[in-house]
C-alpha positions in Angstrom: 0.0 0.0 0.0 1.3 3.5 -1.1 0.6 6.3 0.8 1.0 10.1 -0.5 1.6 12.7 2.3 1.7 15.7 0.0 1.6 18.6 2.0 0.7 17.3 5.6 2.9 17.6 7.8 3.7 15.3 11.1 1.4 16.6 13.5 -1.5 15.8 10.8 -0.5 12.4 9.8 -0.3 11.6 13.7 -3.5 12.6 14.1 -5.2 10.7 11.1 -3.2 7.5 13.2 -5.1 8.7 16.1 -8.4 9.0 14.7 -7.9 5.7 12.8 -7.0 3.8 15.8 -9.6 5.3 18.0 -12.2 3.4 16.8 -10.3 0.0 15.8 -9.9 0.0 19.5 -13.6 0.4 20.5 -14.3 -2.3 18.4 -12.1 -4.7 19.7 -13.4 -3.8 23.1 -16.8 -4.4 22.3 -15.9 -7.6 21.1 -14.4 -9.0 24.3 -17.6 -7.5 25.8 -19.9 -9.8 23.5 -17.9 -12.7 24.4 -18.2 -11.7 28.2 -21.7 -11.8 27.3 -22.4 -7.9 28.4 -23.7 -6.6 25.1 -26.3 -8.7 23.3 -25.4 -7.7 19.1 -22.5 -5.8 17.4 -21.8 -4.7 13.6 -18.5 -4.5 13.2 -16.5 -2.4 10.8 -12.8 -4.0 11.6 -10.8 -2.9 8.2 -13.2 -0.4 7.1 -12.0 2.5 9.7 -10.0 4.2 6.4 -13.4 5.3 4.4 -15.0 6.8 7.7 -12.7 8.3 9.4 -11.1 9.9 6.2 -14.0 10.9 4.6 -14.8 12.5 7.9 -12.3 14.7 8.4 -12.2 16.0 5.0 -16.1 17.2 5.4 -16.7 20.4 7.1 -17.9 20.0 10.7 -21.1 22.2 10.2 -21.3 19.7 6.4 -24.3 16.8 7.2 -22.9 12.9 7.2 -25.5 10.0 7.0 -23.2 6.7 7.8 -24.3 3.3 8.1 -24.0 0.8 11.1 -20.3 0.0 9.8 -19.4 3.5 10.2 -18.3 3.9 13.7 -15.3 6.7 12.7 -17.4 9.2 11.7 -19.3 9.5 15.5 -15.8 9.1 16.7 -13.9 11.8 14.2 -16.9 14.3 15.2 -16.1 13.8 18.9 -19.3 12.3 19.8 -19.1 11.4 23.6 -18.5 7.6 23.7 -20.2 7.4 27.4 -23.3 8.5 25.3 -22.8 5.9 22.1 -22.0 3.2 24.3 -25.0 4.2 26.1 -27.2 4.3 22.7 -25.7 0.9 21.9 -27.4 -0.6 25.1 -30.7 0.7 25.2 -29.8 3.7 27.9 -32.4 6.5 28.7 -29.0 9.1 28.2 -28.5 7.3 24.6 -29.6 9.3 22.0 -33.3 7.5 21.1 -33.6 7.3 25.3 -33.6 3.1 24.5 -36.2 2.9 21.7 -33.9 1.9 18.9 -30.3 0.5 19.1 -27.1 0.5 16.9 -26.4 3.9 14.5 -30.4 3.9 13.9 -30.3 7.7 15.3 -29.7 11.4 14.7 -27.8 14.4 16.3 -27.7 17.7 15.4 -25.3 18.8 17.3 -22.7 16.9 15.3 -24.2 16.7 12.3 -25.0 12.9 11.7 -28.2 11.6 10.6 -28.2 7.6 10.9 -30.1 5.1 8.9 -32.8 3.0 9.1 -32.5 -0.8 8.5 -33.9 -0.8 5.0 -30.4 1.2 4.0 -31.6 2.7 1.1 -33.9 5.3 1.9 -31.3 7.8 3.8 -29.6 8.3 0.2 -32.6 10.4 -0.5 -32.6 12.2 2.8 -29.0 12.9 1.7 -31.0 15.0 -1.6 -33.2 17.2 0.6 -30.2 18.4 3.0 -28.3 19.4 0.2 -31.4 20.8 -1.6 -31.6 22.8 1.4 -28.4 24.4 1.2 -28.3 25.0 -2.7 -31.6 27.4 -2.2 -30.1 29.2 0.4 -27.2 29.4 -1.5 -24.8 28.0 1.2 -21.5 26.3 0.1 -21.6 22.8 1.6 -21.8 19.2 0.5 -23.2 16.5 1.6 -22.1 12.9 2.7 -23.4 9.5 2.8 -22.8 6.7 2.9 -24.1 2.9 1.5 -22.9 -0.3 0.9 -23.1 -2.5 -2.2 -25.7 -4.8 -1.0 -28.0 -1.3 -0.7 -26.6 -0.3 -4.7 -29.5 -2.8 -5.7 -32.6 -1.3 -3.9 -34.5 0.9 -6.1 -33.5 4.1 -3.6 -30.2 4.2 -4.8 -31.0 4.8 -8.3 -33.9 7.3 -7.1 -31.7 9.5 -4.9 -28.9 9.8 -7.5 -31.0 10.1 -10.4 -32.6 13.1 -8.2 -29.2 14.7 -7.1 -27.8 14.2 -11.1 -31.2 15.9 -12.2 -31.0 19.1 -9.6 -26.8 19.1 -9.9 -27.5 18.7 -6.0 -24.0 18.7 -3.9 -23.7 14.7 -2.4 -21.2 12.7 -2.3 -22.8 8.9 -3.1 -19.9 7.3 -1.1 -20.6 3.1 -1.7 -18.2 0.9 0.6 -17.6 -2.0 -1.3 -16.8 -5.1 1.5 -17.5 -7.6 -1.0 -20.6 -9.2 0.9 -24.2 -8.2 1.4 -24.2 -10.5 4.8 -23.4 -13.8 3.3 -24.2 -13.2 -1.0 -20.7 -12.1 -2.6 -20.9 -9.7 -5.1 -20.5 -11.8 -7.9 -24.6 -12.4 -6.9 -25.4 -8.8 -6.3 -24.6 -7.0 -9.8 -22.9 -8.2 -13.2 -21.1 -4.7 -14.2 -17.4 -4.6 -12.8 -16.9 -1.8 -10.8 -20.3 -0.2 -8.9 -18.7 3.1 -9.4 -19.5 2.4 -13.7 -22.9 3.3 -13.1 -22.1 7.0 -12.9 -22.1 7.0 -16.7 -25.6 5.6 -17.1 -26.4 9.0 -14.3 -24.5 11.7 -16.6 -22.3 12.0 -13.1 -18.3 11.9 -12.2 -17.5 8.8 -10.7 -14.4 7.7 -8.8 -12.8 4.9 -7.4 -10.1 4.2 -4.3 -8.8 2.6 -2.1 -10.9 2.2 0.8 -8.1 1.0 3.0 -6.0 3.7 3.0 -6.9 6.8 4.9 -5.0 9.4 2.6 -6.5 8.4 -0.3 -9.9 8.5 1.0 -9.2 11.6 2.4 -7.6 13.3 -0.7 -10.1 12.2 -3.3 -13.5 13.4 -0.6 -11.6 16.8 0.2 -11.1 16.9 -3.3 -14.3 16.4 -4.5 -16.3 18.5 -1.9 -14.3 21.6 -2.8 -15.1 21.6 -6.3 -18.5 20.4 -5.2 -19.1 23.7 -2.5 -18.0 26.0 -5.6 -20.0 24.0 -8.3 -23.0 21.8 -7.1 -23.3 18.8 -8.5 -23.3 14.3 -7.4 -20.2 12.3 -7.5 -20.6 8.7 -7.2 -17.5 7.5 -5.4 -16.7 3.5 -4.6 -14.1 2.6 -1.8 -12.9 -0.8 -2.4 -12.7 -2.4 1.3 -13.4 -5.8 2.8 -15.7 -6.8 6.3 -13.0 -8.6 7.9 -15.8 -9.9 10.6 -19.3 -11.0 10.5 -22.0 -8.6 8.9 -23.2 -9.2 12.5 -20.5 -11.2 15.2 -23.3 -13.9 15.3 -23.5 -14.6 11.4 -19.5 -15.6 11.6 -17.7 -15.3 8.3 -17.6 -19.3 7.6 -19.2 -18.6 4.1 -15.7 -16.4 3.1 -13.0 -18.6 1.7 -9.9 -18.3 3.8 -7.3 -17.0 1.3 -9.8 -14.0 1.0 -9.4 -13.8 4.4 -5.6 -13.6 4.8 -5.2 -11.3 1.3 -7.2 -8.2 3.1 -5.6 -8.9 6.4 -2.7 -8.0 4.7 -4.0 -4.7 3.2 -5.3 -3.5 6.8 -5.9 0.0 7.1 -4.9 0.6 10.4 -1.3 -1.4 10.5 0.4 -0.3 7.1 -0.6 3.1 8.4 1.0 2.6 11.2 4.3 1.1 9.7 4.3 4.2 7.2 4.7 6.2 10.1 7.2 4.0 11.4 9.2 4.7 8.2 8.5 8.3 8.2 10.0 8.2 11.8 6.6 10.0 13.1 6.0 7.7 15.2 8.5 4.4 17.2 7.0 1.4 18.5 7.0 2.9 22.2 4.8 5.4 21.5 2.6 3.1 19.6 2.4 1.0 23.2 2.2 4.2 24.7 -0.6 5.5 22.8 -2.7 2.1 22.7 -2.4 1.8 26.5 -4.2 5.4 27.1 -6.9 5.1 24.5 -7.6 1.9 25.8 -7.6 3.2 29.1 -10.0 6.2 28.2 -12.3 3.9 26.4 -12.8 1.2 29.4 -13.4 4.5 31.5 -16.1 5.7 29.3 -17.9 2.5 28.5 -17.9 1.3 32.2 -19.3 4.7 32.9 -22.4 3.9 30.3 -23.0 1.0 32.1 -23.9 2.9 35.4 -26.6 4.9 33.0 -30.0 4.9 34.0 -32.6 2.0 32.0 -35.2 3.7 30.8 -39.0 3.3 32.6 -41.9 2.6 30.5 -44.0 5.6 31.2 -47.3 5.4 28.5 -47.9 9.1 28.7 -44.4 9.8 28.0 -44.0 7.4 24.9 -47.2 8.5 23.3 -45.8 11.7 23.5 -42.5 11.5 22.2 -44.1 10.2 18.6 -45.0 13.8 17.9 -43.0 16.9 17.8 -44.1 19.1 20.8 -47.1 21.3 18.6 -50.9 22.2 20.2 -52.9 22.4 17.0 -54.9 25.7 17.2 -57.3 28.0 15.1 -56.8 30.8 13.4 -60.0 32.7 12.9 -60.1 34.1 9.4 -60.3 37.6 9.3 -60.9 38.4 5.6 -64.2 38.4 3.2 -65.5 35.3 1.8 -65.6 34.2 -1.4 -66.6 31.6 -3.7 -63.9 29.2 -4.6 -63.8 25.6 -5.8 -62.9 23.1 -3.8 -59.5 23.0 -6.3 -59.2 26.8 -5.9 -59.2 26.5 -2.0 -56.2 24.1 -1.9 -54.7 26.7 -4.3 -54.9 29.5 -2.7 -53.8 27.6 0.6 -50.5 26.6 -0.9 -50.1 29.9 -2.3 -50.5 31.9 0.7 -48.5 29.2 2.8 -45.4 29.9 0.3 -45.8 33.8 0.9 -45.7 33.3 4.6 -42.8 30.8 4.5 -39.7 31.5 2.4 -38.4 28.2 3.0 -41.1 26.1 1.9 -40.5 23.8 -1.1 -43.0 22.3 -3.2 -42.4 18.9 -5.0 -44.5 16.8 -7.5 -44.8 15.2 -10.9 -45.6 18.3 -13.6 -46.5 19.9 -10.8 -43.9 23.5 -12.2 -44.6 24.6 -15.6 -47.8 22.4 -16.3 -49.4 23.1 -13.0 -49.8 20.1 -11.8 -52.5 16.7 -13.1 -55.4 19.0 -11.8 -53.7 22.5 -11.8 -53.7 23.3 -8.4 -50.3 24.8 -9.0 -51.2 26.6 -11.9 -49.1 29.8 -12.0 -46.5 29.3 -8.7 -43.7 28.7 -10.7 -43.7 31.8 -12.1 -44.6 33.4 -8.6 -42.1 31.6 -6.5 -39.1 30.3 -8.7 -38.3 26.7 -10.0 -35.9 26.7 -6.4 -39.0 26.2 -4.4 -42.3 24.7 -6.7 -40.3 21.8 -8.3 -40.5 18.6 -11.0 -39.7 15.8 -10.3 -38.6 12.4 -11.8 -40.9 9.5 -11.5 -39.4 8.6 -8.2 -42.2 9.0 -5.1 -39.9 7.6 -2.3 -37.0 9.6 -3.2 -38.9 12.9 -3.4 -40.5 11.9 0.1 -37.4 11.5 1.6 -35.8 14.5 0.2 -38.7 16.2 2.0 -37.4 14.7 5.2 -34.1 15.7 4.1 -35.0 19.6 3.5 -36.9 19.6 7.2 -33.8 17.8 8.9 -32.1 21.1 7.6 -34.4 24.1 8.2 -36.8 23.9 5.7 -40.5 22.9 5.4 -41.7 20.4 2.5 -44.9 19.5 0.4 -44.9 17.1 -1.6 -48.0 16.0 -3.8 -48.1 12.6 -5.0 -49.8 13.1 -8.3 -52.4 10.6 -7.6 -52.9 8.8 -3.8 -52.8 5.6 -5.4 -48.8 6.3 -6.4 -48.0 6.9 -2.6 -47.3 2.7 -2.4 -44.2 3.9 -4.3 -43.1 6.1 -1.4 -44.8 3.8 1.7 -41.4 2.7 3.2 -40.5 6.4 3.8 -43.5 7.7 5.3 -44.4 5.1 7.7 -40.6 4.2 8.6 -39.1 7.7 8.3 -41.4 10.3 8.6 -43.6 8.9 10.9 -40.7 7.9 13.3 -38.1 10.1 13.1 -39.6 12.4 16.1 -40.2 9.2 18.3 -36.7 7.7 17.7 -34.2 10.6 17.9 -36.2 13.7 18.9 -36.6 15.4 15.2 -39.4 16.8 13.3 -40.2 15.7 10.3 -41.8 19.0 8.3 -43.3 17.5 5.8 -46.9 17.5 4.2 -47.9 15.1 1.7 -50.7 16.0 -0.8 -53.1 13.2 -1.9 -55.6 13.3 -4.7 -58.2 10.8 -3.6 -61.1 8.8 -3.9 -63.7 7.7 -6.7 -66.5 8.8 -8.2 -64.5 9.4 -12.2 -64.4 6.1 -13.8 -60.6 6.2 -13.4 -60.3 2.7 -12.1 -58.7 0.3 -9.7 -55.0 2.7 -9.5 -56.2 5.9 -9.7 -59.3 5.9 -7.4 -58.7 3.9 -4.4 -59.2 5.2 -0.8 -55.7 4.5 1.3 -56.1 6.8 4.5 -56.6 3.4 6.4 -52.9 2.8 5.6 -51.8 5.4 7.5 -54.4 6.0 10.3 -52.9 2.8 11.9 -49.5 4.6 11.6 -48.7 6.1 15.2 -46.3 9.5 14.5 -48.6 10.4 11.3 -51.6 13.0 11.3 -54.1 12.4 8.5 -56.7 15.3 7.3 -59.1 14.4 5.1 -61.7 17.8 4.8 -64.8 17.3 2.7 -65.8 21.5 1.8 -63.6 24.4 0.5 -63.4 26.8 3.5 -62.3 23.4 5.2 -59.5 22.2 2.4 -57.7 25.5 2.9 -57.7 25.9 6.7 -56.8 22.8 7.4 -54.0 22.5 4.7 -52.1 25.8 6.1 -53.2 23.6 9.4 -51.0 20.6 8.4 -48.3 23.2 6.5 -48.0 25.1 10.0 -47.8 22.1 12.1 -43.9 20.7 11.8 -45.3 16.9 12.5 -46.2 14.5 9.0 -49.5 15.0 7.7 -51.1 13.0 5.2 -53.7 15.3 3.5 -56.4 14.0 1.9 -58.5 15.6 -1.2 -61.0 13.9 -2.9 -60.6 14.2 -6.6 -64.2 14.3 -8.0 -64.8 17.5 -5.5 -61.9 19.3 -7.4 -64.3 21.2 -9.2 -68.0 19.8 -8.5 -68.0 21.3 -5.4 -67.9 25.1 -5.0 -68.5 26.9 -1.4 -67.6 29.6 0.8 -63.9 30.5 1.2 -62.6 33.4 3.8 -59.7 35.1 1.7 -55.9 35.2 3.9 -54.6 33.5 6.2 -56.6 31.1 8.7 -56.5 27.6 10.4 -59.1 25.1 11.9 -57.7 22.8 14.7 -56.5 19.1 13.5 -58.7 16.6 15.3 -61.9 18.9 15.7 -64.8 17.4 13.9 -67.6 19.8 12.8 -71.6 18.6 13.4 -72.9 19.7 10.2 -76.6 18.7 11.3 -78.2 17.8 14.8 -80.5 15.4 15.0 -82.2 12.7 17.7 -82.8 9.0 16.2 -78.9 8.2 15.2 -75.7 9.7 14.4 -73.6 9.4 11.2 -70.0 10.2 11.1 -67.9 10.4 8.1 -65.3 12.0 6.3 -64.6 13.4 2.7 -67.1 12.2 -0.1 -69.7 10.3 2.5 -70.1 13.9 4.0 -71.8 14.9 0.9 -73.6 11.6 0.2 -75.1 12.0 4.0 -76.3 15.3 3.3 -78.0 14.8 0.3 -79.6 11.9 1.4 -80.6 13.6 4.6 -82.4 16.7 2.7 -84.1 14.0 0.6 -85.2 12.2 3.7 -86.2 14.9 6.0 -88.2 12.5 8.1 -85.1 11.3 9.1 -83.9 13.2 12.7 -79.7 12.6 12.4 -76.8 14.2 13.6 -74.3 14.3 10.9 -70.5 14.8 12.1 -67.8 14.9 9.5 -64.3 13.9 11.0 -62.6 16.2 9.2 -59.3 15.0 10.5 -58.9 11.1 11.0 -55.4 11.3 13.2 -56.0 12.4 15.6 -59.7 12.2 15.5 -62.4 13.7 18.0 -64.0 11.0 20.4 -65.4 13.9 22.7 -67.7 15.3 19.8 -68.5 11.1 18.4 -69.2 10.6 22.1 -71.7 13.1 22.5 -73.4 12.1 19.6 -73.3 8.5 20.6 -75.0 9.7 24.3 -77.4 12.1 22.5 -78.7 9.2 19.8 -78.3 6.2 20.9 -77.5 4.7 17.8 -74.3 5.2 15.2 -73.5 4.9 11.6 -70.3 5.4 9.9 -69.7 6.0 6.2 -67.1 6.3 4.3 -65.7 5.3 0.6 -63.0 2.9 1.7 -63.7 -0.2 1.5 -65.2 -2.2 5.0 -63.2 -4.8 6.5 -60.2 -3.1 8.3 -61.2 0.9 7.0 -60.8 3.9 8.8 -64.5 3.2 10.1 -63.9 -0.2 11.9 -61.5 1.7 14.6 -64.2 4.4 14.7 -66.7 1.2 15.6 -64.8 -0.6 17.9 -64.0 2.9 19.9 -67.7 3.1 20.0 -68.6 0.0 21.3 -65.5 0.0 24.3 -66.8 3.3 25.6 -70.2 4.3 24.6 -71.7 0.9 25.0 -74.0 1.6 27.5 -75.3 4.5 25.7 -76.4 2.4 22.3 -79.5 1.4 21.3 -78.5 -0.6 18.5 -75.1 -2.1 17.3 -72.8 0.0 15.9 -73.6 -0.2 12.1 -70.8 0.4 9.5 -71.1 1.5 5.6 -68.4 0.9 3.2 -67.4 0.2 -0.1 -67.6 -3.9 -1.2 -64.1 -6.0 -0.6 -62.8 -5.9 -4.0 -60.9 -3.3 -5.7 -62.5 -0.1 -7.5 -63.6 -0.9 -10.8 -63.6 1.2 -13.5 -67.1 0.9 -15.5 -69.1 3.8 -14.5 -72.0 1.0 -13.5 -69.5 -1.3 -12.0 -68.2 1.9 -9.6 -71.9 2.8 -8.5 -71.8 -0.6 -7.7 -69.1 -0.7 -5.0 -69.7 2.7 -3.6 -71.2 3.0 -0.3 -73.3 5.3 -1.5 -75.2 2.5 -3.4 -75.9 0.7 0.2 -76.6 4.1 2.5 -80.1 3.9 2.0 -80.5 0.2 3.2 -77.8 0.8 6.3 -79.7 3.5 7.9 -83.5 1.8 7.2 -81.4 -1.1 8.9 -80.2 0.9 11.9 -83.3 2.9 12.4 -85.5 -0.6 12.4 -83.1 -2.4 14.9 
């Protein structure tokens, strides 16, 4: 193994040793405490210390860095306290997710480090949003992460760097190449040669090194993040390394042939470092003792102190808490005339006033610039507020929801609008694993709105009508809107907008521009979780959201026999059980509609809820009406068929005769 100094002198190669031994020495500790039986799990990175503790130093300390669980030098090159990791890595209540999550799977601000989540992938994209951040506030950084080869095949790597080549956004795509995805080599992973080839195919620079020797890694990333502060754009960069142990120490490495083995031991990063040094007379081998012997001693010091750390006490109050960025949703009474706006209109001019108000929000979407969007709604903005913050995007719904993450991890608030509900499946992963628990996990928001064009009711069929909100109402760390009238669509989306929790806003499709009603003008909010009794009535209750609001009404004015009160939810997480209660008490008998299909919708929570703590107040059983089991069909006969509209009439004749 070569090394090239250049220009560093001996106080800066001695402290690259220091920095590279550092955590080598951790690592061995923690391996004598696994086989004393102290710790329960450990990833090990032994031979890989070169790409993070290189690639480290050469970033800027206020410059974002999203490791993996292999990347142990880059907490240890930002002087992250290891009392504090050591107390992460066993479940402490002074870690840094206070016990609920173990390993790298956290955050910190402070220093700079966002950690992944075991599916890998997904934090490339998080990676895109940071840097987005800092390209429209024109700031001169880059951005770092990392991923390994196993995580080149998951469809997240090609979505972030497709995103970053597209928006010439300022990562560094750092892949650390061990050879093994777990036990699969990488002959069974990819057929091209090198990873770092697939640049090309991303119109992007891509480089390869050495992952083993700390100069070179440090060279080429300092290299490439200047140029990259001064002119923004991806590099794809491939370290060539090996996992010397187990991808965990309970996997074993019997499935690596031997000679493999004793050819990387040979190119290990830490000992020809050391016998450069040794050459270059920097160091002798009685400092090396020397210097061993204190780390070692500072290490047992801190880890033993870790161990004395309080365990955290389940406390239900304070865990359902933590899944929600502290936030009281509140009202803001409208002070301006009404007017009469489409339901479309209203989400328009919500988003429209939101982006005056904040400067740092960022709209993203399919077509959603130039074109205005599938259905318009941001007809005009791009022209208002700049291609920087009302942005295309590629095809790519779980990249874009993670670069929304990304942009709220640094400063900045995010809506994203997936051009058609049914598309969010592409994105799920990041919005029930990421978004939902970032807060709960490491303490940060997660800013983000995401806009979703719902329902039936157009004949568009089985992928562009289907109602999802039960996909996320089961969520915990979510909130889900869902408003069913204009005045409601726009108070409630600056609502969610305001609100630095993830909300999943609903709006139905076929009320885009059926439905027209009165709209204050500026800026006001309604509370998320307050339902709003449209009608009151005394011989049952119907609650509902959305589309079944206005299927209850108009079968309530052509039925005005029929004494209900009709409550539309208006916000499904959180949702409000004092108003259903009261209605319950007041009735005696319940109904809930909505377009989703029955078994396992939003409305089988609402009836269970019910029947736990209203029981003694009912008359009759809690009656539900849904959409049939299948999926939505597209025939205009067919869809009139599986609405619940088509079986409202026989539901409440049902409940009123029990």
């Amino acid at each position: 193994m070569t090394f090239d100094r250049k220009d560093k002198d001996n106080v800066t190669l001695l402290n690259f040793y220091l920095q590279l031994l550092y955590p080598r020495l951790v690592e061995e500790k923690m391996l004598i405490l696994l086989r004393q039986g102290r710790i329960g799990k450990w990833f090990s990175g032994i031979g890989q210390e070169a790409i993070a503790v290189g690639s480290t130093m050469a970033m800027k300390n206020n410059e974002y860095i999203l490791p993996m669980h292999r990347n142990l030098g880059v907490f240890t090159s930002r002087n992250v306290p290891l009392t504090r990791l050591m107390a992460q890595w066993q479940g402490k209540l002074s870690g840094f997710t206070k016990g609920r999550d173990r390993s790298f799977h956290f955050g910190t601000q402070e220093h700079k480090i966002i950690g992944m989540i075991s599916h890998l992938g997904p934090q490339m994209a998080l990676a895109d949003g940071i840097a987005l951040a800092d390209l429209i506030a024109n700031k001169e950084k880059a951005t770092l992460v990392f991923t390994g080869e196993g995580a080149t095949s998951e469809g997240d790597f090609h979505e972030a760097i497709n995103v970053a080549a597209v928006w010439n956004l300022p990562v560094i795509f750092l892949i650390e190449n061990n050879g093994y995805g777990l036990s699969t080599p990488a002959n069974e992973q990819y057929k091209c040669k090198n990873l770092v080839d697939r640049a090309v195919g991303y119109g992007i620079e891509g480089l390869q090194v050495d992952g083993n020797n700390i100069l070179a890694v440090y060279d080429l990333i300092d290299s490439v993040a200047t140029r990259m502060r001064e002119n923004p754009r991806p590099v794809l960069i491939e370290c060539l390394t090996f996992r010397m142990r187990g991808h965990e120490e309970a996997s074993g490495t019997k499935y690596v042939p031997q000679e493999l083995l004793e050819e990387w031991a040979k190119k290990d990063p830490i000992r020809n470092f050391e016998q450069y040094l040794l050459e270059q007379d920097i160091l002798i081998p009685d400092a090396i003792a020397e210097i061993r012997a204190n780390l070692k001693m500072e290490i047992e010091q801190e880890i033993e102190a870790a161990f004395n750390e309080p365990e955290p006490q389940a406390n239900d109050e304070e865990e359902l808490k933590d899944m929600y960025f502290p936030y009281a949703s509140y009202s803001v009474s409208p002070e301006g005339p009404v007017q009469e706006l489409r339901y479309l209109d209203a989400i328009s001019d919500g988003l429209r006033i939101a982006m005056h108000k904040h400067a740092n929000l960022v709209l993203m979407g399919q077509d959603i610039a130039e074109y205005g969007g599938a259905f318009k709604i941001t007809e005009g903005f791009v022209q208002e507020f700049g291609k920087a913050r009302v942005r295309n995007t590629p095809i790519c719904e779980s990249a874009i929801i993670g670069a929304g993450l990304g942009l709220s991890i640094n400063g900045f608030k995010a809506v994203v609008e997936m051009q058609f509900a049914d598309f969010v499946s592409c994105g799920f992963n990041q919005i029930v694993n990421n978004l939902a628990k970032t807060h709960y996990r490491w303490g940060e928001k997660a800013d983000v709105v995401v806009r979703m064009p719902t329902g039936a009711g157009t004949g568009a069929g089985p992928f562009h009508s289907q109602s999802n909100e039960a996909w996320f109402t089961k969520t915990p760390g979510l909130k889900v809107i869902y408003p069913a009238f204009p005045a409601d669509a726009k108070g409630l989306l600056l609502a969610a907008i305001e609100d630095p929790n993830p909300v999943m806003y609903f709006e139905h499709k076929y009320l885009y521009r059926s439905l027209t009603g009165p709209v204050p003008e500026g800026f006001y909010t309604m509370e998320i979780g307050k339902a709003n009794v449209l009608r009151q009535g005394e011989q049952l209750c119907i609650i509902t959201y959305g589309l079944g609001v206005h299927w209850a009404l108009d079968y309530l004015d052509e039925n005005p026999d029929i004494s209900a009160t009709l409550i539309d939810l208006r916000s499904l997480q959180p949702w409000d059980k004092e108003t259903v209660s009261v209605a319950v008490q007041n009735t005696g008998r319940a109904l809930i509609l909505h377009e989703d299909t029955l078994s396992c919708g939003f409305g089988a929570e609402l009836a269970a809820w019910i029947s736990e703590h209203c029981f003694k107040y009912l008359d009759a059983p809690v009656m539900r009406c849904a959409s049939i089991d299948t999926a939505i069909p597209m025939n205009k006969t067919l869809e009139e068929g599986f609405l619940a509209k088509s079986r409202l009439k026989q539901s409440l004749n049902q409940l009123l005769a029990y």
